[in-house]
PAMAR-596374 format. One record per atom (N, C-alpha, C): x, y, z; atom name. Coordinates in steps of 0.1 Angstrom, whole numbers. Layout:
<atom><c1>X</c1><c2>Y</c2><c3>Z</c3><at>CA</at></atom>
...
END
This chain:
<atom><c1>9</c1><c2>-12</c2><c3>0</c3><at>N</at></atom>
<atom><c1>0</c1><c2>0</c2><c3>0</c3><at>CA</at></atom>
<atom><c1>9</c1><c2>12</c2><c3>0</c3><at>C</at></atom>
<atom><c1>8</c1><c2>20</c2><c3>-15</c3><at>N</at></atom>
<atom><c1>16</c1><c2>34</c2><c3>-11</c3><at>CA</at></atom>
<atom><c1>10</c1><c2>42</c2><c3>-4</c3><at>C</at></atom>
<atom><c1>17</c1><c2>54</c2><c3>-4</c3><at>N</at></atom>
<atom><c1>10</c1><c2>69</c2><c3>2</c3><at>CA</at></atom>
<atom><c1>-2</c1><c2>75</c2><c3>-4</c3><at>C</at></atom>
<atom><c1>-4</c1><c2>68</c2><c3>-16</c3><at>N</at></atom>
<atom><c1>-16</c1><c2>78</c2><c3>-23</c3><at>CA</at></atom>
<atom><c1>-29</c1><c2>68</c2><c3>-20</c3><at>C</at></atom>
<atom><c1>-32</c1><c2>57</c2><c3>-16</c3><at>N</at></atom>
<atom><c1>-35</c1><c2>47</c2><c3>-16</c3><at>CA</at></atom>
<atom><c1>-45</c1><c2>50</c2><c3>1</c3><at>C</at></atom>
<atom><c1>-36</c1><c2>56</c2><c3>9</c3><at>N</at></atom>
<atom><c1>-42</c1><c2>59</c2><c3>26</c3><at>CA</at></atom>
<atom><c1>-54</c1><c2>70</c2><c3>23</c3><at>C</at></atom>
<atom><c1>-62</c1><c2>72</c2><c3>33</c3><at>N</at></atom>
<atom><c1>-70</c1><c2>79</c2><c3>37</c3><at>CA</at></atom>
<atom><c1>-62</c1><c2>93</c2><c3>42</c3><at>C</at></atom>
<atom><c1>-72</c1><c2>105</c2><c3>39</c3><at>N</at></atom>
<atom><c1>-60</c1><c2>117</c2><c3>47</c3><at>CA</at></atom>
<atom><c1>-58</c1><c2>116</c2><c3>59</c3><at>C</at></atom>
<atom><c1>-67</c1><c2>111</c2><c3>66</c3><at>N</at></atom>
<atom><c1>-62</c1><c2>105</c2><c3>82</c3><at>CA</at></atom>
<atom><c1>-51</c1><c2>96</c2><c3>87</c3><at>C</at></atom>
<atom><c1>-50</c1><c2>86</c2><c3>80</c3><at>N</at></atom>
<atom><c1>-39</c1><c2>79</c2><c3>76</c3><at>CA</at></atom>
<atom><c1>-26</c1><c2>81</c2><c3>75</c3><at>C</at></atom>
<atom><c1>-19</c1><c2>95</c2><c3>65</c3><at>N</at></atom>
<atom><c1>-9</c1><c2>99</c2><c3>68</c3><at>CA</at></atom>
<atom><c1>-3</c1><c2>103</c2><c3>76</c3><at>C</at></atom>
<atom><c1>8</c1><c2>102</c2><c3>77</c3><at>N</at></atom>
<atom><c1>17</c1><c2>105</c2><c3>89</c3><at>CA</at></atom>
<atom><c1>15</c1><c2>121</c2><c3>93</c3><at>C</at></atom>
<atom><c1>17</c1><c2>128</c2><c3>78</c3><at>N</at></atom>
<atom><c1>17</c1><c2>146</c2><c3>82</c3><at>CA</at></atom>
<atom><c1>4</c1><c2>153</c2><c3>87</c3><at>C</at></atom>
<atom><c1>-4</c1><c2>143</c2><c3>83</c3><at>N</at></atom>
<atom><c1>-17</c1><c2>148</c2><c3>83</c3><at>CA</at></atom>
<atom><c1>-24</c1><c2>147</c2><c3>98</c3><at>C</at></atom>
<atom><c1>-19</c1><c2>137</c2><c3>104</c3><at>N</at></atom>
<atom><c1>-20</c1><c2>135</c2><c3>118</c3><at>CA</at></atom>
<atom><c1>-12</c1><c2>148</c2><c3>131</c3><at>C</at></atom>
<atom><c1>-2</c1><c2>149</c2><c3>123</c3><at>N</at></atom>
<atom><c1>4</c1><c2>156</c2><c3>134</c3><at>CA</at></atom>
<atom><c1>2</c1><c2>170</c2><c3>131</c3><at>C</at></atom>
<atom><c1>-6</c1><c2>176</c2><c3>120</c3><at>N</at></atom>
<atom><c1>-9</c1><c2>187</c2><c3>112</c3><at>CA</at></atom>
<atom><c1>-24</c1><c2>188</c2><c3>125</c3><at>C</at></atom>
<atom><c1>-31</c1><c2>177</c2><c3>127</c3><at>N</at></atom>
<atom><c1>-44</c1><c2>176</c2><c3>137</c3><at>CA</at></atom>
<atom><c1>-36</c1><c2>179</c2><c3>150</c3><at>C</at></atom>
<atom><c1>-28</c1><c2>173</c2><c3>153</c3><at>N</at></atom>
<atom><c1>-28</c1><c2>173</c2><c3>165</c3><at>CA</at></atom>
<atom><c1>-23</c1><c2>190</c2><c3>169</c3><at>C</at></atom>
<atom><c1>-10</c1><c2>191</c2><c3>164</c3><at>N</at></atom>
<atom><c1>-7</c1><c2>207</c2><c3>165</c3><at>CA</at></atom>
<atom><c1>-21</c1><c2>217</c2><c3>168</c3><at>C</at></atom>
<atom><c1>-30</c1><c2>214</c2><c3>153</c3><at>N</at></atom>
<atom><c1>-41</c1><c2>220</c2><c3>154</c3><at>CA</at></atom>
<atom><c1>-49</c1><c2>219</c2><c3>170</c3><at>C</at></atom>
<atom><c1>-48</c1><c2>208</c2><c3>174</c3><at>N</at></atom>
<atom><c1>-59</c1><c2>208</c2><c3>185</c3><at>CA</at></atom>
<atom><c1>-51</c1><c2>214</c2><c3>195</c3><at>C</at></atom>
<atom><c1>-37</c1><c2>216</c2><c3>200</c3><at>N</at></atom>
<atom><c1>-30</c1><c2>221</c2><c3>207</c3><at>CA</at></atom>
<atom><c1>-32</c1><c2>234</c2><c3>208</c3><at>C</at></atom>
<atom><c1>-30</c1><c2>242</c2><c3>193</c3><at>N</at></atom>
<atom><c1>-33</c1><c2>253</c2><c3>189</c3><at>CA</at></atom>
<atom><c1>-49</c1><c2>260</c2><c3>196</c3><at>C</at></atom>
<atom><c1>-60</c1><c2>253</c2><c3>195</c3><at>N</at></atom>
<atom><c1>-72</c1><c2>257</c2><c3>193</c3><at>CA</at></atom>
<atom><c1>-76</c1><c2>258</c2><c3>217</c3><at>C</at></atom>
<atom><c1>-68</c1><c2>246</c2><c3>220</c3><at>N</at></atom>
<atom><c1>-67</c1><c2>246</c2><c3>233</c3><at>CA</at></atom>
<atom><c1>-59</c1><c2>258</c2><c3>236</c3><at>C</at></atom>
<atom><c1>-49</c1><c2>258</c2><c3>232</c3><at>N</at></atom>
<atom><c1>-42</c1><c2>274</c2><c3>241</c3><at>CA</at></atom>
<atom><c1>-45</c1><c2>284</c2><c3>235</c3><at>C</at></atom>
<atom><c1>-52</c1><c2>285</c2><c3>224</c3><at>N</at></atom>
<atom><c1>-59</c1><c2>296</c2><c3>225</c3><at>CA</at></atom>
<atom><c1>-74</c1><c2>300</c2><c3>232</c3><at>C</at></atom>
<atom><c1>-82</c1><c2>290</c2><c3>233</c3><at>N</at></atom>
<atom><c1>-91</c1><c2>287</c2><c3>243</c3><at>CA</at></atom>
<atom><c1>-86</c1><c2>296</c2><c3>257</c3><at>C</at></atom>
<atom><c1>-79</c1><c2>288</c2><c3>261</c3><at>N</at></atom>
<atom><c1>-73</c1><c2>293</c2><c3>272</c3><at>CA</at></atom>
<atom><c1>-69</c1><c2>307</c2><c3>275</c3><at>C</at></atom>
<atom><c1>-60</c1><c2>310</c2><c3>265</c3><at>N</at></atom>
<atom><c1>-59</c1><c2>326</c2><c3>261</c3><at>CA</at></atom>
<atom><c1>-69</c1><c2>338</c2><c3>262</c3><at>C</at></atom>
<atom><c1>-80</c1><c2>333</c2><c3>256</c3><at>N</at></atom>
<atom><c1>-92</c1><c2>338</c2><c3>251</c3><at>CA</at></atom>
<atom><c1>-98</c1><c2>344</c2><c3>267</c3><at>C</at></atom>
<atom><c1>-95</c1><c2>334</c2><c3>276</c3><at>N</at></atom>
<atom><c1>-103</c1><c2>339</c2><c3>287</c3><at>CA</at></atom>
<atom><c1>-94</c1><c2>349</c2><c3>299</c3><at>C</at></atom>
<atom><c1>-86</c1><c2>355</c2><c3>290</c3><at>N</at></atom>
<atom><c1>-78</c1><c2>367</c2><c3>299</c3><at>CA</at></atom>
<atom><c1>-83</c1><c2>381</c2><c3>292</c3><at>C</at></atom>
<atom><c1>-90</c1><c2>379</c2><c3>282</c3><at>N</at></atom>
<atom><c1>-97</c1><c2>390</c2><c3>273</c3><at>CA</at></atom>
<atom><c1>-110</c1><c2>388</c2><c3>272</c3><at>C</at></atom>
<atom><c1>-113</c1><c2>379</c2><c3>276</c3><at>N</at></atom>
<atom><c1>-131</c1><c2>379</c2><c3>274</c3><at>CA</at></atom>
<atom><c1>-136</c1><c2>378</c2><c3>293</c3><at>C</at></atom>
<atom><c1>-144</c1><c2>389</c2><c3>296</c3><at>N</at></atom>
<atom><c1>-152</c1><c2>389</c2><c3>308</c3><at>CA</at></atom>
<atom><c1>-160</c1><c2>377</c2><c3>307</c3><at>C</at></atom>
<atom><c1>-155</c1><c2>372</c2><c3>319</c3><at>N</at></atom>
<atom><c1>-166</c1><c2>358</c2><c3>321</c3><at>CA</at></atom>
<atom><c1>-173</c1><c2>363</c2><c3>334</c3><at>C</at></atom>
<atom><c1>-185</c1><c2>356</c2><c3>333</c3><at>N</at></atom>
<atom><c1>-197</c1><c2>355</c2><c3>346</c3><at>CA</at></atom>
<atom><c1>-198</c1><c2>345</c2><c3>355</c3><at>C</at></atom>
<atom><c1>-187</c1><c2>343</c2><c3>362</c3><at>N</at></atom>
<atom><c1>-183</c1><c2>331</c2><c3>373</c3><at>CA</at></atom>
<atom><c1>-195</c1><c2>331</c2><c3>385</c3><at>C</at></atom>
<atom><c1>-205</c1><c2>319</c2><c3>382</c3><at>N</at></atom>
<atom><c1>-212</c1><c2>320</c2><c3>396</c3><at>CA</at></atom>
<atom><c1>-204</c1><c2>311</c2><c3>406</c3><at>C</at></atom>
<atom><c1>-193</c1><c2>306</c2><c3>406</c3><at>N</at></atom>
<atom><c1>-185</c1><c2>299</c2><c3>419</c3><at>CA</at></atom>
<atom><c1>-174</c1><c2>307</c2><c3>416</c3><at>C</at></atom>
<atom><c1>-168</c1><c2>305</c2><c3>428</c3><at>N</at></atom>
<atom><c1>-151</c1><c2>308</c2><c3>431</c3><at>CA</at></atom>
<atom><c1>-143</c1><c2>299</c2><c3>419</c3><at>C</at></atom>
<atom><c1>-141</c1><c2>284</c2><c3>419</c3><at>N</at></atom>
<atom><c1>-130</c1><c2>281</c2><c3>412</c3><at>CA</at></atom>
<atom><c1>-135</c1><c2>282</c2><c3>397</c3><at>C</at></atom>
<atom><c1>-147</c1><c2>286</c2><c3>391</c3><at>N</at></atom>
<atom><c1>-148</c1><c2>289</c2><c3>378</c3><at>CA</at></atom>
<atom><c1>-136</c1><c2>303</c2><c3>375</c3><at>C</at></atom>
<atom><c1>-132</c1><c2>311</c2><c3>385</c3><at>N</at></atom>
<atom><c1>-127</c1><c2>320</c2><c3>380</c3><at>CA</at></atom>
<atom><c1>-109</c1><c2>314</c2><c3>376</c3><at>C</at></atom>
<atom><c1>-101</c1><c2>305</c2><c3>380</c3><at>N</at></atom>
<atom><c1>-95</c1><c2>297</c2><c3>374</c3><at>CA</at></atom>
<atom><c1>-95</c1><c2>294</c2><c3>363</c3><at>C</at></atom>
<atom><c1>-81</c1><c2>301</c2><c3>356</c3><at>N</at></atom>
<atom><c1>-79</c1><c2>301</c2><c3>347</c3><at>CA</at></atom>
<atom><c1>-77</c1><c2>286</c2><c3>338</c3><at>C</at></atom>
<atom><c1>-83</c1><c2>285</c2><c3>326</c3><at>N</at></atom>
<atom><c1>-82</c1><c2>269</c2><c3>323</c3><at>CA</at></atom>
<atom><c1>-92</c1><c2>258</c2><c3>329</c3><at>C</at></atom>
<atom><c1>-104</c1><c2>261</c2><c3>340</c3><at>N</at></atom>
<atom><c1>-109</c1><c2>258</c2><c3>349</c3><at>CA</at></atom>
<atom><c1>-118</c1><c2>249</c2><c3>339</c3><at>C</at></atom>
<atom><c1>-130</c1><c2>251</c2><c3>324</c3><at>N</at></atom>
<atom><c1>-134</c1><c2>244</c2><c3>319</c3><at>CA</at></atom>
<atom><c1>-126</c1><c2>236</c2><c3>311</c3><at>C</at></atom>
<atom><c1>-119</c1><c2>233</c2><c3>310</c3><at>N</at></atom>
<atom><c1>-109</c1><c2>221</c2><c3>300</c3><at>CA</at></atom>
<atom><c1>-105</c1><c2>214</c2><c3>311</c3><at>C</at></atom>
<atom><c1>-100</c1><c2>225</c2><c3>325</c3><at>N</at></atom>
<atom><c1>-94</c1><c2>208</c2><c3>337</c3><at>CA</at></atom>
<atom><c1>-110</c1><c2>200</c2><c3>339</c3><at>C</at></atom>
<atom><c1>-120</c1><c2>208</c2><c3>341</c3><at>N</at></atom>
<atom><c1>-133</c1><c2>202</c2><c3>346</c3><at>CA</at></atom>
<atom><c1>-135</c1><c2>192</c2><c3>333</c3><at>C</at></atom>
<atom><c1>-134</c1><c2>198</c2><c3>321</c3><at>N</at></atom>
<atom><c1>-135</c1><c2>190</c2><c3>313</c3><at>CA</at></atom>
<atom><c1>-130</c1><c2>173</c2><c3>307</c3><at>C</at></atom>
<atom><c1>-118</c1><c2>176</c2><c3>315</c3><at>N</at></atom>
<atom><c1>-106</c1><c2>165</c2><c3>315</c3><at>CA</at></atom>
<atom><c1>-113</c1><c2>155</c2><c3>324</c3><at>C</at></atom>
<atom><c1>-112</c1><c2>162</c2><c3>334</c3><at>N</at></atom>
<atom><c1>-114</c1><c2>150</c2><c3>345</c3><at>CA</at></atom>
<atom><c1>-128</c1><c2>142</c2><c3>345</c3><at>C</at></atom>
<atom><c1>-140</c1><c2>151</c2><c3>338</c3><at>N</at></atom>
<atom><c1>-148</c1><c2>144</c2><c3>339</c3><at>CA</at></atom>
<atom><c1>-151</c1><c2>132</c2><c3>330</c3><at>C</at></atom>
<atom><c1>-141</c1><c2>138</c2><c3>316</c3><at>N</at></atom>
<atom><c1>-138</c1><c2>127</c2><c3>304</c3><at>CA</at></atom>
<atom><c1>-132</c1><c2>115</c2><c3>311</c3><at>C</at></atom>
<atom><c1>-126</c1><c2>112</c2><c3>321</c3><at>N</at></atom>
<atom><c1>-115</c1><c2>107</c2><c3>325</c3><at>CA</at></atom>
<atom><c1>-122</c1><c2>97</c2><c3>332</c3><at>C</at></atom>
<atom><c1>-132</c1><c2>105</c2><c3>343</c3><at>N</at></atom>
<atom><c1>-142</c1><c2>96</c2><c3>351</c3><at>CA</at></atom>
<atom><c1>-156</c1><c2>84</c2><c3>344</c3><at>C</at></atom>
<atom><c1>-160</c1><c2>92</c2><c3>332</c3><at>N</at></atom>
<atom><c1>-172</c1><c2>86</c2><c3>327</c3><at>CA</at></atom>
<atom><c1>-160</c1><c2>73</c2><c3>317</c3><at>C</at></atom>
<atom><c1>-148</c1><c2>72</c2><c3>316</c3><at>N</at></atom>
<atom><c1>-141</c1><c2>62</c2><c3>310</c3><at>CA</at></atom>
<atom><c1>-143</c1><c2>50</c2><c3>317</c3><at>C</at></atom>
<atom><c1>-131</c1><c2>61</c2><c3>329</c3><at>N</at></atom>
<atom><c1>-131</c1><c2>44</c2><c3>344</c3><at>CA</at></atom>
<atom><c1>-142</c1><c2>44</c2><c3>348</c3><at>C</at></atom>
<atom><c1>-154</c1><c2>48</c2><c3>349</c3><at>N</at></atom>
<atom><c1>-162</c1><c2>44</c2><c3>352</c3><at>CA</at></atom>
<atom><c1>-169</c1><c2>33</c2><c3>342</c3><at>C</at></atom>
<atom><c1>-172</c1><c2>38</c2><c3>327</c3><at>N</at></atom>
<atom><c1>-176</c1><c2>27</c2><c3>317</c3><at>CA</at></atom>
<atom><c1>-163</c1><c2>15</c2><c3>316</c3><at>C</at></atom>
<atom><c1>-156</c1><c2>13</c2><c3>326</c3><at>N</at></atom>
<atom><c1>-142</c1><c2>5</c2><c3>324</c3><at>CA</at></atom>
<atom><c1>-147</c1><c2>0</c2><c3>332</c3><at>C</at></atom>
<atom><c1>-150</c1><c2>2</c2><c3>347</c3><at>N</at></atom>
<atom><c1>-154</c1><c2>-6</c2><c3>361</c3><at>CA</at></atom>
<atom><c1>-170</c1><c2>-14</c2><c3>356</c3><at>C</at></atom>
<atom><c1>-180</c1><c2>-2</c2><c3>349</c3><at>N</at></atom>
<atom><c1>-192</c1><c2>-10</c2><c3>344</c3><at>CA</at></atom>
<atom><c1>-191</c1><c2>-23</c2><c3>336</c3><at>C</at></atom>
<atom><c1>-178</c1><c2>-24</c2><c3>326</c3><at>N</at></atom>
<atom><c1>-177</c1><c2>-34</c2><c3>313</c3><at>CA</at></atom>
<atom><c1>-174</c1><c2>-47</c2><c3>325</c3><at>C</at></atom>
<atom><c1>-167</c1><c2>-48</c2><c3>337</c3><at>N</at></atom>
<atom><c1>-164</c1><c2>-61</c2><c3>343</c3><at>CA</at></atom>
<atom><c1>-181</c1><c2>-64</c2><c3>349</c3><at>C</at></atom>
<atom><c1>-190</c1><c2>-55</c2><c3>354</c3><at>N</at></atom>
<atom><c1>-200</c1><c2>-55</c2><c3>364</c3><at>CA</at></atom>
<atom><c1>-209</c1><c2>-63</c2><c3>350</c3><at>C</at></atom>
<atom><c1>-213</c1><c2>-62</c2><c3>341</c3><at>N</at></atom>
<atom><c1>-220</c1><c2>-64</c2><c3>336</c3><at>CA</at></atom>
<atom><c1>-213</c1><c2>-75</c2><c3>319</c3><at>C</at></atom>
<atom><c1>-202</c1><c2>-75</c2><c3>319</c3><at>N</at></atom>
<atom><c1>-196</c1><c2>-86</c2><c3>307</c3><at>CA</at></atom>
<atom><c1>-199</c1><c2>-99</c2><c3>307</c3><at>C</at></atom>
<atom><c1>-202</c1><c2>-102</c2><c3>298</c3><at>N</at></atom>
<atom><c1>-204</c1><c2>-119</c2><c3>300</c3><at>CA</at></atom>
<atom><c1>-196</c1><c2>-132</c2><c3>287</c3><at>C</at></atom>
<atom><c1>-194</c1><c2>-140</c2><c3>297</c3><at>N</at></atom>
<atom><c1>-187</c1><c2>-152</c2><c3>287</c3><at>CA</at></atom>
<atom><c1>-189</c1><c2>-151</c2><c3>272</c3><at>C</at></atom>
<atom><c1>-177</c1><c2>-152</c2><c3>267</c3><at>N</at></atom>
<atom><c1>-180</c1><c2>-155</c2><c3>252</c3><at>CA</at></atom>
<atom><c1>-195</c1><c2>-160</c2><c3>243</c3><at>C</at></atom>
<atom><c1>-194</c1><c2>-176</c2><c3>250</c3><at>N</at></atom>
<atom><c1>-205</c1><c2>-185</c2><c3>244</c3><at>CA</at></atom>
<atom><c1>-219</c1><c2>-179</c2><c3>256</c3><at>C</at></atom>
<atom><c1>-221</c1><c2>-170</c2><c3>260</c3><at>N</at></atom>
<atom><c1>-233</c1><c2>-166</c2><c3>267</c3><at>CA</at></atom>
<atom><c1>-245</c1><c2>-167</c2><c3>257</c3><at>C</at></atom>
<atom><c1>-245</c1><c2>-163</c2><c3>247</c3><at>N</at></atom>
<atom><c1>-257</c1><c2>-159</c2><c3>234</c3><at>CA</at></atom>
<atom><c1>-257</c1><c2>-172</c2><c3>231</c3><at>C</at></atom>
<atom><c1>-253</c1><c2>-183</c2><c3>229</c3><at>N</at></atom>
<atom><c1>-251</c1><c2>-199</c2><c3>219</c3><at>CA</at></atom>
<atom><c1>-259</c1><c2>-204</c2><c3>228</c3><at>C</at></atom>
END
């Protein structure tokens, strides 16, 4: 399989062309909130970066938690047969 042959996702440049991008689009997020007035009804909303860490962790939790669920409820291969 040559290079013309992949998906543009597939390539090597094209991947790390995304990822920069997402790096890019996060710190400027970030940025964005030393110039834009926010309307913090809590104290630690006014932390800087505060929706991306809230964001992280809670991506982080609904994983391990769908990770702890997949043992509670998995069953044997041959279960359906």
């Amino acid at each position: 399989m040559n290079d013309n042959d992949k998906g543009w996702l597939q390539k090597k440049g094209n991947i790390d062309k995304l990822i920069k991008g997402l790096y890019a689009a996060c710190a400027l997020s970030i940025l964005a909130e030393f110039f834009v007035h926010m309307h913090p009804h809590y104290d630690a909303e006014k932390i800087p970066g505060f929706y991306g860490i809230f964001g992280f962790i809670a991506f982080f939790c609904v994983v391990r938690g769908g990770q702890a669920l997949r043992l509670l409820v998995k069953r044997d291969e041959n279960y359906y047969d």
